[in-house]
C-alpha positions in Angstrom: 1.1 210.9 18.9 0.7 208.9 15.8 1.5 209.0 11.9 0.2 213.0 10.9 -0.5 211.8 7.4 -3.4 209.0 9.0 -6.6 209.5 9.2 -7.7 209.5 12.4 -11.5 208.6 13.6 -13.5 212.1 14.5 -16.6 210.3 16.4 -17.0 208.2 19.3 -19.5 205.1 19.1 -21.9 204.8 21.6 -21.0 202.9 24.7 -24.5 201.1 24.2 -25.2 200.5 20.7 -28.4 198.8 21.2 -30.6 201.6 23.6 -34.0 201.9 21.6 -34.3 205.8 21.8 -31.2 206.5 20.9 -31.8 204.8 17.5 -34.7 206.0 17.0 -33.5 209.9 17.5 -30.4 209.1 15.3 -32.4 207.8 12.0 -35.3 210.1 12.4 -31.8 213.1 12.6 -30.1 211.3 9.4 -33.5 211.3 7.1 -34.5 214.6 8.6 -30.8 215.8 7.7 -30.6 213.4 4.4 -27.2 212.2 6.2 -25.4 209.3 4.6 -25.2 207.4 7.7 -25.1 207.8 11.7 -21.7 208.7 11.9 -21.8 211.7 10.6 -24.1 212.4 13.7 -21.9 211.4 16.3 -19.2 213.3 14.3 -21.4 216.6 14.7 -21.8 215.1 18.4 -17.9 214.9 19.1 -17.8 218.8 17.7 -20.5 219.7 20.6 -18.7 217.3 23.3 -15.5 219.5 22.6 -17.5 222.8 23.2 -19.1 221.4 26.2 -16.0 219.6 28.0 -14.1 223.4 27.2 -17.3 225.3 29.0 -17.2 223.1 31.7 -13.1 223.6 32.2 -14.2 227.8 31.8 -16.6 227.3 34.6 -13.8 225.5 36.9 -11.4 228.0 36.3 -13.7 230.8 36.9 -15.0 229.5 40.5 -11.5 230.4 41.6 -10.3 234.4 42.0 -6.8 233.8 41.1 -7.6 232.9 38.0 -10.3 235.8 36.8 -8.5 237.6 34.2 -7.6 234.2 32.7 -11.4 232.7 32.5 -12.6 236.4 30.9 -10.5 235.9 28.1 -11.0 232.5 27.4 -14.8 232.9 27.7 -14.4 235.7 25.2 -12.6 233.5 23.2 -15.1 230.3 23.5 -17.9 232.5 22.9 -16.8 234.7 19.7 -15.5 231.2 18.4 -18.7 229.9 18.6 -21.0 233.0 17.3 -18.3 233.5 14.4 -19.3 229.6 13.5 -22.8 230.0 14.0 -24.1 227.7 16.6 -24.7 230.7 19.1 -26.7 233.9 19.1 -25.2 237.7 19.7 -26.3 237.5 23.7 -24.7 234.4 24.7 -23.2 233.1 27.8 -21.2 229.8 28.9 -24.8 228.3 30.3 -25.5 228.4 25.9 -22.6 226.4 25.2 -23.7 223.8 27.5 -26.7 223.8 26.4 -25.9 223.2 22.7 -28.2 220.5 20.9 -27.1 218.3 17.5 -29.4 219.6 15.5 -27.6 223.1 15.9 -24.5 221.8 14.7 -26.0 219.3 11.5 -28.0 223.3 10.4 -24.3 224.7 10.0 -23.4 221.8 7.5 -23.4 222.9 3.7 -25.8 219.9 2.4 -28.4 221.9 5.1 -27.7 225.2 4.1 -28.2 224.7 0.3 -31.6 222.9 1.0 -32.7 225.7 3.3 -31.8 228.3 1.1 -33.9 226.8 -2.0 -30.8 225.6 -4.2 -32.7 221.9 -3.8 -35.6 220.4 -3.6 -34.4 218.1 -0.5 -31.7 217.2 1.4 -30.6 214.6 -0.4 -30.9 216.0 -3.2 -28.6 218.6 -2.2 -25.9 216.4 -0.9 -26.0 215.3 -4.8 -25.5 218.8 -6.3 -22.8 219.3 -3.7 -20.9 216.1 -4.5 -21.1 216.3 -7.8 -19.4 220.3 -7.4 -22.8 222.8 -8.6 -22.6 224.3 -5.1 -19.9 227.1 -4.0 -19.1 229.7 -1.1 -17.8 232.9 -2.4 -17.0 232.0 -5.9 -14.7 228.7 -4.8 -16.4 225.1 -5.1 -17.1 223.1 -2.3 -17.6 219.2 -2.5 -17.7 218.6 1.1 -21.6 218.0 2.4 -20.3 218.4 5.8 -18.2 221.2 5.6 -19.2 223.7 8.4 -20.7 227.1 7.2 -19.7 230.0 9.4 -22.2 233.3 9.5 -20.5 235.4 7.2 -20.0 233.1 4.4 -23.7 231.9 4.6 -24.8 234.4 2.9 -22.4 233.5 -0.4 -23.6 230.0 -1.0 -24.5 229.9 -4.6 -24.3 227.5 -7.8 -20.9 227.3 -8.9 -20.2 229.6 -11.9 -19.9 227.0 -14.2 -22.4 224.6 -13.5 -25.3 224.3 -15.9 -27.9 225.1 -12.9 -26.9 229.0 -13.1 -28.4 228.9 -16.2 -33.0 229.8 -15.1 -34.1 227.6 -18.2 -32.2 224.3 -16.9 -35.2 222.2 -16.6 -33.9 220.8 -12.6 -33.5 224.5 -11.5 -37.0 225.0 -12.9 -38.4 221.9 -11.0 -36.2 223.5 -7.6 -37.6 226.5 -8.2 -41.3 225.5 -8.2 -43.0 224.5 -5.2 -44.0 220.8 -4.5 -47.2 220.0 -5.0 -49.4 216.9 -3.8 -47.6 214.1 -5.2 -50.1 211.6 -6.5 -49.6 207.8 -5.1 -47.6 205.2 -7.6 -49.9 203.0 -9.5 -50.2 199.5 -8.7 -49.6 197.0 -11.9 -52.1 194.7 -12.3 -50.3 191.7 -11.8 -49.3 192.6 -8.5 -51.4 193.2 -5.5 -48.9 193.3 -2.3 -48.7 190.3 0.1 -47.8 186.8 -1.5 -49.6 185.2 -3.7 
C-alpha cells in the first residue's frame, strides 16, 4: 500500500511522449486554460479515466440480470456524483459519462471559474489572485487553482473579505471591471530592428 503521509503521483504520462497532435492539443488546453504546465492536464485526464473505467464496469454489470438491482444503484450513484460536481447535465445517462471530454473537467477548476465569472481579466491572471488568497467560496479562502468547483458552491465564488479587490475604487478591480479594448502594438526602439545585425 505505501507510506499514507507521501505524496503520491495523480496523472499518468503518456505512453508516447513525442505524438505531434497530442502536443499540440495539450499547449493550445494549458494557454487556453492559463495552466502552469501539462500535468495538470493529464491530472484532469486521470479524474475522467476514473469516470470512464467505473461507466464501463456499470455497463458490464448491467448486461447480466442477476445483477440489476445492483447496477441501478450504482448508476444512480455515478450519475448524481457526477451532476453534483458539475461535469454532467440534469438528463444524463452512462453513454454521457463516457463521453466526457477534458475541457469539461479543466471549466470545473477555480482558476476557470474566477475568469469566467469576471473576477479577472485572464486566466492567468486569475491563477495569481487565487494564489496569492483574494479569491474565496462561501466566505472561506481558497489558494488552490485546481480545486474542483461543484454546482452549488459556483455560485459563492467571490473576493475574499479581506482582500483589497472588494474595495470598487482599487484601481486592478477597475481595470477587471472594464472591458478590453484593442491593445495597440509595442513600439520598436530605434536601435533595434529584429533579425541580426
Amino acid at each position: 500500500m505505501g507510506y499514507p503521509g507521501k505524496n503520491h503521483k495523480a496523472y499518468q504520462t503518456p505512453k508516447r511522449p513525442w505524438e505531434k497532435s497530442r502536443i499540440e492539443n495539450e499547449t493550445r488546453l494549458v494557454i487556453e486554460y492559463g495552466l502552469r504546465n501539462k500535468r495538470e492536464v493529464w491530472k484532469s485526464q486521470a479524474h475522467l479515466r476514473r469516470y470512464r473505467k467505473a461507466a464501463r464496469e456499470l455497463l458490464a454489470l448491467g448486461s447480466s440480470e442477476a445483477h440489476r438491482d445492483t447496477y441501478e444503484a450504482k448508476k444512480e450513484e455515478l450519475i448524481s456524483h457526477l451532476q453534483r460536481a458539475g461535469l454532467l447535465g440534469p438528463d444524463a445517462g452512462i453513454d454521457d459519462v463516457l463521453s466526457l471530454k477534458v475541457q469539461t473537467q479543466l471549466e470545473r477548476r477555480l482558476q476557470t471559474v474566477v475568469y469566467r465569472k469576471g473576477l479577472a481579466r485572464s486566466p492567468k491572471q486569475a491563477r495569481q489572485l487565487i494564489t496569492h488568497g483574494h479569491i474565496a467560496i462561501a466566505g472561506r479562502r481558497v489558494n488552490i487553482p485546481g480545486y474542483q468547483v461543484s454546482r452549488k458552491d459556483e455560485g459563492q465564488v467571490s473576493y475574499y473579505g479581506t482582500s483589497p479587490l472588494v474595495s470598487d475604487a482599487h484601481p486592478e478591480k477597475v481595470r477587471i471591471a472594464k472591458p478590453a479594448s484593442n491593445p495597440k502594438p509595442m513600439p520598436q526602439s530605434e536601435g533595434y530592428r529584429g533579425g541580426r545585425r
